[in-house]
N, CA, C and O atoms as CSV, one atom per row, in Angstrom:
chain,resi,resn,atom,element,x,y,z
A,1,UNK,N,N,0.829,-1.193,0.000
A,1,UNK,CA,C,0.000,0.000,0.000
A,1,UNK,C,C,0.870,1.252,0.000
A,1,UNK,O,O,0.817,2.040,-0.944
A,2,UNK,N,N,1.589,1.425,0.940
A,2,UNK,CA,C,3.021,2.215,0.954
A,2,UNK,C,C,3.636,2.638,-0.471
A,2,UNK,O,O,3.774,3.792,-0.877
A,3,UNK,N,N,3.951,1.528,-1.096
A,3,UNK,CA,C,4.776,1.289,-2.579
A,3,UNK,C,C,3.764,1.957,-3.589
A,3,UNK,O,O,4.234,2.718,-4.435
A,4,UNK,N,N,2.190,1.685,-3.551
A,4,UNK,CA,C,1.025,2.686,-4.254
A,4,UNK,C,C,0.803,3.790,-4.078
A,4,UNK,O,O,0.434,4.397,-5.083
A,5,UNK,N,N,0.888,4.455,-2.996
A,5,UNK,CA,C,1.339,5.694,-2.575
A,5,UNK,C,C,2.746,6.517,-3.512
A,5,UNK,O,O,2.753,7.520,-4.226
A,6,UNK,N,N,3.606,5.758,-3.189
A,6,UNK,CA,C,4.927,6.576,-3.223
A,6,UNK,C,C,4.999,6.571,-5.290
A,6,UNK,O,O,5.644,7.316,-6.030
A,7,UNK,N,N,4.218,5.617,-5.580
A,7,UNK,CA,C,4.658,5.563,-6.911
A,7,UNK,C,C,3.581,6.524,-7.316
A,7,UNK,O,O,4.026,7.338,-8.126
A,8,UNK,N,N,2.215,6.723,-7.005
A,8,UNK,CA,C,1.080,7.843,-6.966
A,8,UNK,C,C,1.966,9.007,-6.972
A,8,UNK,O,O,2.009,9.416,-8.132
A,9,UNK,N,N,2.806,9.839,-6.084
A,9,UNK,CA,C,3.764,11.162,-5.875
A,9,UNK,C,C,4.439,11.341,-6.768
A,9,UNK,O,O,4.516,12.458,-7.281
A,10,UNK,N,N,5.223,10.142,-7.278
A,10,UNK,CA,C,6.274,10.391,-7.331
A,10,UNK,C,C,5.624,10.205,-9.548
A,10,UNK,O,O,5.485,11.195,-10.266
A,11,UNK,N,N,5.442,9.083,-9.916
A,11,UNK,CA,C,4.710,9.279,-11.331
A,11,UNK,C,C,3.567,10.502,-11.302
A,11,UNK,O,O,4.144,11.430,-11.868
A,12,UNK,N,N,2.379,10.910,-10.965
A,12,UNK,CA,C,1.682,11.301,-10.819
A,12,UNK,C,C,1.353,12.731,-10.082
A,12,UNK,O,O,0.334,13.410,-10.207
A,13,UNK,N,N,2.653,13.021,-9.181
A,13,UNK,CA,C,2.313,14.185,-8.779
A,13,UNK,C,C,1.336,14.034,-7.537
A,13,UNK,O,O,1.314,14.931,-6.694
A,14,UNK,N,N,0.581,12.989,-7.418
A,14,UNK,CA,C,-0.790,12.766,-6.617
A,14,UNK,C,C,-0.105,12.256,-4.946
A,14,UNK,O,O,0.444,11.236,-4.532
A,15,UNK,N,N,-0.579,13.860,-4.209
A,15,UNK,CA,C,0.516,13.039,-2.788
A,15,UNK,C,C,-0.982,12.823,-2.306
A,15,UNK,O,O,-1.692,13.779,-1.994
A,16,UNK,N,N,-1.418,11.497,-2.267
A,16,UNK,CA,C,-2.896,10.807,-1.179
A,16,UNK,C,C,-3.083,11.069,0.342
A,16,UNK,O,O,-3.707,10.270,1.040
A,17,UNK,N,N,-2.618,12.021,0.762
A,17,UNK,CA,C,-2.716,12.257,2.373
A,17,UNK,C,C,-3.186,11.395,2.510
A,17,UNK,O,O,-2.448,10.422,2.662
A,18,UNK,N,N,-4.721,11.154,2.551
A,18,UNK,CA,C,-5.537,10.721,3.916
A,18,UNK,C,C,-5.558,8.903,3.669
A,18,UNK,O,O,-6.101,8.106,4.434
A,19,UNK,N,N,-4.878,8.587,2.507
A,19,UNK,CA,C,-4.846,7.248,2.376
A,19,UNK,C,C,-3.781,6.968,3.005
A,19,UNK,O,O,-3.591,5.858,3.502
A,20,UNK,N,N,-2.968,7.909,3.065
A,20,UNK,CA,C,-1.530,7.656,3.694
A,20,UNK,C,C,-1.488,7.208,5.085
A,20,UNK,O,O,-0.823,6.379,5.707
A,21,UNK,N,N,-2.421,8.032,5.365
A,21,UNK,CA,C,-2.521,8.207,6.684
A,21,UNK,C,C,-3.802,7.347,7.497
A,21,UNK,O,O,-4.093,7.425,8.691
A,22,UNK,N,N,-4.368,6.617,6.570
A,22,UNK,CA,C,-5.582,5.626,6.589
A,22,UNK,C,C,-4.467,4.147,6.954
A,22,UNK,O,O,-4.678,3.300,7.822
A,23,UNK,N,N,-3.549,4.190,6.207
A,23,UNK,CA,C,-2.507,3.023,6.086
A,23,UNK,C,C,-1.720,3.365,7.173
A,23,UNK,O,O,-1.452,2.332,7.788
A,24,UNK,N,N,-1.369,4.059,7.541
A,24,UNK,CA,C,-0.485,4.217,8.806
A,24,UNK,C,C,-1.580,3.935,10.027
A,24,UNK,O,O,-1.250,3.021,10.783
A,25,UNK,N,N,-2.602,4.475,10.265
A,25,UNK,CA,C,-3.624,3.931,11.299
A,25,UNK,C,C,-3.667,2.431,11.462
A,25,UNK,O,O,-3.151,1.739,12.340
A,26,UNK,N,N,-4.427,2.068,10.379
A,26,UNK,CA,C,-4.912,0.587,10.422
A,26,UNK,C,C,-4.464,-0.524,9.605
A,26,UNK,O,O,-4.985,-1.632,9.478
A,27,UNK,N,N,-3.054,0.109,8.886
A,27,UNK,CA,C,-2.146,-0.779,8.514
A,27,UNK,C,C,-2.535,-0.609,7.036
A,27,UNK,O,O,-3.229,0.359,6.723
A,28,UNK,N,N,-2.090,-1.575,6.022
A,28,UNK,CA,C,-2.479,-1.841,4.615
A,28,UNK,C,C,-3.822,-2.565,4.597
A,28,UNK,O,O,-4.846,-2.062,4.134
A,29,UNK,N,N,-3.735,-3.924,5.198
A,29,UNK,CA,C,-4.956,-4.829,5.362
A,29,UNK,C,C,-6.062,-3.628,5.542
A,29,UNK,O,O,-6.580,-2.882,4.710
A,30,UNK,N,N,-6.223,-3.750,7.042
A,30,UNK,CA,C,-7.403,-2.519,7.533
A,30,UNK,C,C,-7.318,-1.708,6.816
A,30,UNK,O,O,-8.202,-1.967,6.000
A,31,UNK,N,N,-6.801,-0.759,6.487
A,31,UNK,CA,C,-7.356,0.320,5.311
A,31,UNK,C,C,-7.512,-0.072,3.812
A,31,UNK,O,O,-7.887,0.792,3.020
A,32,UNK,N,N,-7.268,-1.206,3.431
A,32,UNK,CA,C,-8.038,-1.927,2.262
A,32,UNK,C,C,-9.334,-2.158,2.569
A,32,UNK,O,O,-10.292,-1.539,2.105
A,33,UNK,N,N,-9.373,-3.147,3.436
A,33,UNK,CA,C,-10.888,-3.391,3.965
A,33,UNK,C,C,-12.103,-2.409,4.115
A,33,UNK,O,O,-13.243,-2.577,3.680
A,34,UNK,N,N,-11.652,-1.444,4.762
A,34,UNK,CA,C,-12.426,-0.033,5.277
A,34,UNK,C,C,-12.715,0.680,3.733
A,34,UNK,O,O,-13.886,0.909,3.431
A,35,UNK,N,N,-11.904,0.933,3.024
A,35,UNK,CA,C,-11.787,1.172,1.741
A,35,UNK,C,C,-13.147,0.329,0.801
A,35,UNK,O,O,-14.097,0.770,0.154
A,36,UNK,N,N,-12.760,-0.791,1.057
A,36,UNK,CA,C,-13.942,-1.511,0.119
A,36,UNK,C,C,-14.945,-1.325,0.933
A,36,UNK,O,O,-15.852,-1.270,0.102
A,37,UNK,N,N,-15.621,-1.141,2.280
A,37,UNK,CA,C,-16.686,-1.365,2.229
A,37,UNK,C,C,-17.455,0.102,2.822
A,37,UNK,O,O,-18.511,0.415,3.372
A,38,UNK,N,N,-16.459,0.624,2.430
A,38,UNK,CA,C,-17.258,2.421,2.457
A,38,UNK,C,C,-17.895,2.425,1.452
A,38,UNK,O,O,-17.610,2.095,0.301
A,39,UNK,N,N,-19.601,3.165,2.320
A,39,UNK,CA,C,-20.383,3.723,1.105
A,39,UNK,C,C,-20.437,4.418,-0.115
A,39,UNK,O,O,-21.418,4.725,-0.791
A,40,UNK,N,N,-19.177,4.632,-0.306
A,40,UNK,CA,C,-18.879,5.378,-1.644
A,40,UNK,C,C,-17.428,5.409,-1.835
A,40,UNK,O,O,-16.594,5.333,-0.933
A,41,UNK,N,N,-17.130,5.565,-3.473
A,41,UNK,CA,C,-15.729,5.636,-3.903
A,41,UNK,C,C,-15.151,6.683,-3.437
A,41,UNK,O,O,-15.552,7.832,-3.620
A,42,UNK,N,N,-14.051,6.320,-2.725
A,42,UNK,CA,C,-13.125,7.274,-1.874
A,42,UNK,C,C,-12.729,8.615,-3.352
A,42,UNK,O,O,-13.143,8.586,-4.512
A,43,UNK,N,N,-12.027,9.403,-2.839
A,43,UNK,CA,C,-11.967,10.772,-3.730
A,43,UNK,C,C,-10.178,10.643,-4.617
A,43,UNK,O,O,-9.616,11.357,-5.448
A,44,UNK,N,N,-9.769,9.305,-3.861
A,44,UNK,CA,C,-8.282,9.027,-4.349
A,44,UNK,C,C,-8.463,8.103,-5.332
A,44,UNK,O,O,-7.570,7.914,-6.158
A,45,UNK,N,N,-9.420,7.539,-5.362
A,45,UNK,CA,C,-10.020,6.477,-7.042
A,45,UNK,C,C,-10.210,7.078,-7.979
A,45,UNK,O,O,-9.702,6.903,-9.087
A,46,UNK,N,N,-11.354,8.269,-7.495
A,46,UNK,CA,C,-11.603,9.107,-8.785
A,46,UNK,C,C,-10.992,10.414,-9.157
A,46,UNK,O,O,-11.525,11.219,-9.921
A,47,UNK,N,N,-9.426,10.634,-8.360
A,47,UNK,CA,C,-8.468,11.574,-8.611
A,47,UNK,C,C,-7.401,10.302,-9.618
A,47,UNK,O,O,-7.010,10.746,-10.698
A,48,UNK,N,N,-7.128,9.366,-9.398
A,48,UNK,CA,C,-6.256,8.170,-10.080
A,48,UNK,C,C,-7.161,7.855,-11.550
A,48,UNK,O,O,-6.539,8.161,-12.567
A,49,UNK,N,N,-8.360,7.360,-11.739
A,49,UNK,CA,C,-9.209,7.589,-12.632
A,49,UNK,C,C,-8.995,8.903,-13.636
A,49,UNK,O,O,-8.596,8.747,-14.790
A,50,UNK,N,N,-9.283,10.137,-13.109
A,50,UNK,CA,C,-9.096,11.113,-14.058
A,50,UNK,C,C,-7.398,11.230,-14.333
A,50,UNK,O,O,-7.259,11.428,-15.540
A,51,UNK,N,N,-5.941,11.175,-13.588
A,51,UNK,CA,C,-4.797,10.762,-14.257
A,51,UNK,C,C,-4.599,9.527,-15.102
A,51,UNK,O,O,-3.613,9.463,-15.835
A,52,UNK,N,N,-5.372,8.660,-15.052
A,52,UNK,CA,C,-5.431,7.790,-16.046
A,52,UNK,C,C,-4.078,6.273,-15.388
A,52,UNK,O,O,-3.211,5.551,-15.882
A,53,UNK,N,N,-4.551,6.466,-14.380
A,53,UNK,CA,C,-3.616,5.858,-13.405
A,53,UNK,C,C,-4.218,4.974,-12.390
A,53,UNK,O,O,-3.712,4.807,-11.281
A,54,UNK,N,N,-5.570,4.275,-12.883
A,54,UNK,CA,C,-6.144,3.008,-12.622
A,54,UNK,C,C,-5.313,1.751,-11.440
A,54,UNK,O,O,-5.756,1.097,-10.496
A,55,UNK,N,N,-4.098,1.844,-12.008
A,55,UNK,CA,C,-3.221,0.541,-12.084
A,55,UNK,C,C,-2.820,1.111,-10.593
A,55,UNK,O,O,-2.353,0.290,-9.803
A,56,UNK,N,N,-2.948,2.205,-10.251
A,56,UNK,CA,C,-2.583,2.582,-8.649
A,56,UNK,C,C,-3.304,2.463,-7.589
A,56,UNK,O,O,-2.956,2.587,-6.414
A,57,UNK,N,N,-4.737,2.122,-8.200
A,57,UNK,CA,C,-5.538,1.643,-6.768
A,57,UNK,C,C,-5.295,0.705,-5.814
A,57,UNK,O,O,-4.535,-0.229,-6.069
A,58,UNK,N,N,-6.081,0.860,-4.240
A,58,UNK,CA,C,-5.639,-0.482,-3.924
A,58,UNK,C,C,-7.074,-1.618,-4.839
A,58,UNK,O,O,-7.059,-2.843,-4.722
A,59,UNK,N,N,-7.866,-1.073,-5.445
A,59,UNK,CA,C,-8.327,-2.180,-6.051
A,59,UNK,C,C,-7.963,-2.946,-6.727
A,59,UNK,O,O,-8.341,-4.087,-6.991
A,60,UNK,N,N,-6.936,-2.144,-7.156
A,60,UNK,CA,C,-5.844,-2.784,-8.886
A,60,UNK,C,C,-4.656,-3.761,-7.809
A,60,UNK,O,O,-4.470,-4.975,-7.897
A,61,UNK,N,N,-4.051,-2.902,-6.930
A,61,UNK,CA,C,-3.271,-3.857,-6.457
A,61,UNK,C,C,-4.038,-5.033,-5.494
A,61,UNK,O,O,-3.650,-6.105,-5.957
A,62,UNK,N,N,-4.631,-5.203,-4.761
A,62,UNK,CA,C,-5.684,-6.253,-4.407
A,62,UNK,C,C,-5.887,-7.594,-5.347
A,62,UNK,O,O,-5.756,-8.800,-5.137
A,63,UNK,N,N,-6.212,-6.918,-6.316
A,63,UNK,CA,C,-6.283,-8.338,-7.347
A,63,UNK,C,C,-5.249,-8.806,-8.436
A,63,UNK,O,O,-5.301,-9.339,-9.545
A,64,UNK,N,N,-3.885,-8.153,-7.216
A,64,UNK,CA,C,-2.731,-8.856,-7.641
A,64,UNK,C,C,-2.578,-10.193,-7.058
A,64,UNK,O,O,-3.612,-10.632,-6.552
A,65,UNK,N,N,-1.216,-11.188,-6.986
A,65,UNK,CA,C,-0.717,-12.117,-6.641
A,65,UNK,C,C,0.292,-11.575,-5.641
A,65,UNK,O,O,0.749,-10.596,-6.232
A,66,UNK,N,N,0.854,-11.650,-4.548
A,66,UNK,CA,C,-0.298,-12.708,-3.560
A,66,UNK,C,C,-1.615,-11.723,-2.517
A,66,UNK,O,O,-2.272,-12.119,-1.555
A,67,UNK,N,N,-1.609,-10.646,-3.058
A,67,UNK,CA,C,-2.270,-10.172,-2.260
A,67,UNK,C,C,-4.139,-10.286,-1.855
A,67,UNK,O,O,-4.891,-9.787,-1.018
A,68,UNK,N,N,-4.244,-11.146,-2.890
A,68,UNK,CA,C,-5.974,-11.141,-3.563
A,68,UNK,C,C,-6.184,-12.460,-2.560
A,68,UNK,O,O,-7.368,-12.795,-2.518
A,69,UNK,N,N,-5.054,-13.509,-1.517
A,69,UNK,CA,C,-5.297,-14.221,-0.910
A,69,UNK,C,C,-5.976,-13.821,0.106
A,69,UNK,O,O,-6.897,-14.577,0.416
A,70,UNK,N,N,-5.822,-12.729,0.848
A,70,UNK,CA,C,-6.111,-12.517,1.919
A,70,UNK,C,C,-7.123,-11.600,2.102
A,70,UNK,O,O,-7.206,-10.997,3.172
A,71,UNK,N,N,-8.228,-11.333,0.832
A,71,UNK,CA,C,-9.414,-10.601,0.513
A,71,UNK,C,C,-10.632,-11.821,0.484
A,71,UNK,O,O,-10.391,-12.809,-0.209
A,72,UNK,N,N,-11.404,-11.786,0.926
A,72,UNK,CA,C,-12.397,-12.434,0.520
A,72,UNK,C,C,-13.075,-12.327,-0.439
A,72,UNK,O,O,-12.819,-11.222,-0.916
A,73,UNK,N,N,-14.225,-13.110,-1.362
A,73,UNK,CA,C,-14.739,-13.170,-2.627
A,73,UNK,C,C,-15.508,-11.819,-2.892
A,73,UNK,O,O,-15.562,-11.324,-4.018
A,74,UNK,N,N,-16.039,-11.310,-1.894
A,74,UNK,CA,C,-16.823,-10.186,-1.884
A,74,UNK,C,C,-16.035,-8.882,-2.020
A,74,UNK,O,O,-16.528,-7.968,-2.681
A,75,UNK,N,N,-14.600,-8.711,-1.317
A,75,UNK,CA,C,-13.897,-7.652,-0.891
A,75,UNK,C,C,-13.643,-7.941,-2.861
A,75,UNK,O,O,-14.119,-7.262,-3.770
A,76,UNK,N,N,-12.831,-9.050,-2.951
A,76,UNK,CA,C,-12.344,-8.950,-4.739
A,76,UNK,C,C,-13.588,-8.598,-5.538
A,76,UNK,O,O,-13.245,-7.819,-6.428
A,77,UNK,N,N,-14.781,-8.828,-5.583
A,77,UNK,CA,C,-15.983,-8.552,-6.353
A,77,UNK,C,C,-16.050,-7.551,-6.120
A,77,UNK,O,O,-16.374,-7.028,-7.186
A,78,UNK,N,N,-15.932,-6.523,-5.121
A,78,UNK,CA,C,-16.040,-5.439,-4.899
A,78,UNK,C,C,-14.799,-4.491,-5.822
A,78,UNK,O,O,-15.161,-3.513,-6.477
A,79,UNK,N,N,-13.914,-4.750,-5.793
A,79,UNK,CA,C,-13.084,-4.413,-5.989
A,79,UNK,C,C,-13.048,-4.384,-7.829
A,79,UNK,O,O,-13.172,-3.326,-8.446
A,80,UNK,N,N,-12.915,-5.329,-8.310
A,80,UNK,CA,C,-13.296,-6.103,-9.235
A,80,UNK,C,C,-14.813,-4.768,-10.340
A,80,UNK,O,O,-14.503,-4.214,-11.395
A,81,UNK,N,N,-15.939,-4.643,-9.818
A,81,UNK,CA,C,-16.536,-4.208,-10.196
A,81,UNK,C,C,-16.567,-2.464,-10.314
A,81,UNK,O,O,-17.353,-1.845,-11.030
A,82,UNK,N,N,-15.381,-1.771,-9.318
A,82,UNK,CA,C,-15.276,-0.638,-9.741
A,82,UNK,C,C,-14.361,-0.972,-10.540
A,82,UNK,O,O,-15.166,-0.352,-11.235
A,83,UNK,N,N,-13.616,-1.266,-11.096
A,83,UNK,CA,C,-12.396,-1.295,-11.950
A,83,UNK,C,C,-13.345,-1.466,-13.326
A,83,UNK,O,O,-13.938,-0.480,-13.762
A,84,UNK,N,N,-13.426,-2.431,-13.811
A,84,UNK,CA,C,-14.812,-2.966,-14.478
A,84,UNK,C,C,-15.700,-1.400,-15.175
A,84,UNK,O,O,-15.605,-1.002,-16.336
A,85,UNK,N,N,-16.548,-0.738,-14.017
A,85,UNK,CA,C,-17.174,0.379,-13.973
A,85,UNK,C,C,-16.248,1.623,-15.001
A,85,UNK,O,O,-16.808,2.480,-15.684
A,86,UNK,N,N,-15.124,1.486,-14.914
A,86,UNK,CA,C,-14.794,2.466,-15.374
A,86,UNK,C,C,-13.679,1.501,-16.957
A,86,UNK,O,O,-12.543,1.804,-17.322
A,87,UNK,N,N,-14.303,0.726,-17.347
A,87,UNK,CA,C,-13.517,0.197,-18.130
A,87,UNK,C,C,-11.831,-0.293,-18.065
A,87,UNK,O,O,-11.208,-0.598,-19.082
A,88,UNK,N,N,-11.407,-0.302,-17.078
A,88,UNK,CA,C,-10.351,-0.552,-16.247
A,88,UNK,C,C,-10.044,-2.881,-16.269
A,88,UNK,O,O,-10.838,-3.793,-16.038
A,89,UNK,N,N,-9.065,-2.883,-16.526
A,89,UNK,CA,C,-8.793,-4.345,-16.875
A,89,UNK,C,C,-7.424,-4.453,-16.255
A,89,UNK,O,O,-6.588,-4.233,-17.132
A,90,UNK,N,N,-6.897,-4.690,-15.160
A,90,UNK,CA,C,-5.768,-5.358,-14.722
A,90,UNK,C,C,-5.268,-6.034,-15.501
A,90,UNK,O,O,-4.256,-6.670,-15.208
């Protein structure tokens, strides 16, 4: 989550405070989790979305290898279907 961040700044210009700082609270796990099951798309999806920088979510990284182990079917469907939503293909 850290490594999505820093590559967000550093390609992108995009410094994510509050994800930063979502991940420093409750770790990577917990602020993935919290992430997927907030009522609405956080404002760092659809700032990554309009740079055209998809591939930086934690949705995108989530339904990498090995990390998509430790999500459940719902957290990846979730995940899975905003990516999807915006024509977005890992």
């Amino acid at each position: 989550m850290i490594s999505i961040y820093q590559r967000a700044l550093v390609e992108c210009n995009y410094k994510a405070t509050l994800f930063l700082r979502m991940v420093s609270e409750y770790g990577g796990l917990g602020a993935a989790k919290r992430l997927l099951h907030a009522p609405s798309i956080q404002y760092g999806f659809e700032k990554l979305w309009e740079l055209g920088r998809l591939d930086l979510t934690m949705e995108s990284l989530i339904l990498k290898e090995p990390w998509g182990q430790i999500f459940t079917e719902e957290e990846l469907t979730i995940a899975k279907e905003r990516l999807k939503a915006l024509d977005y293909n890992s």
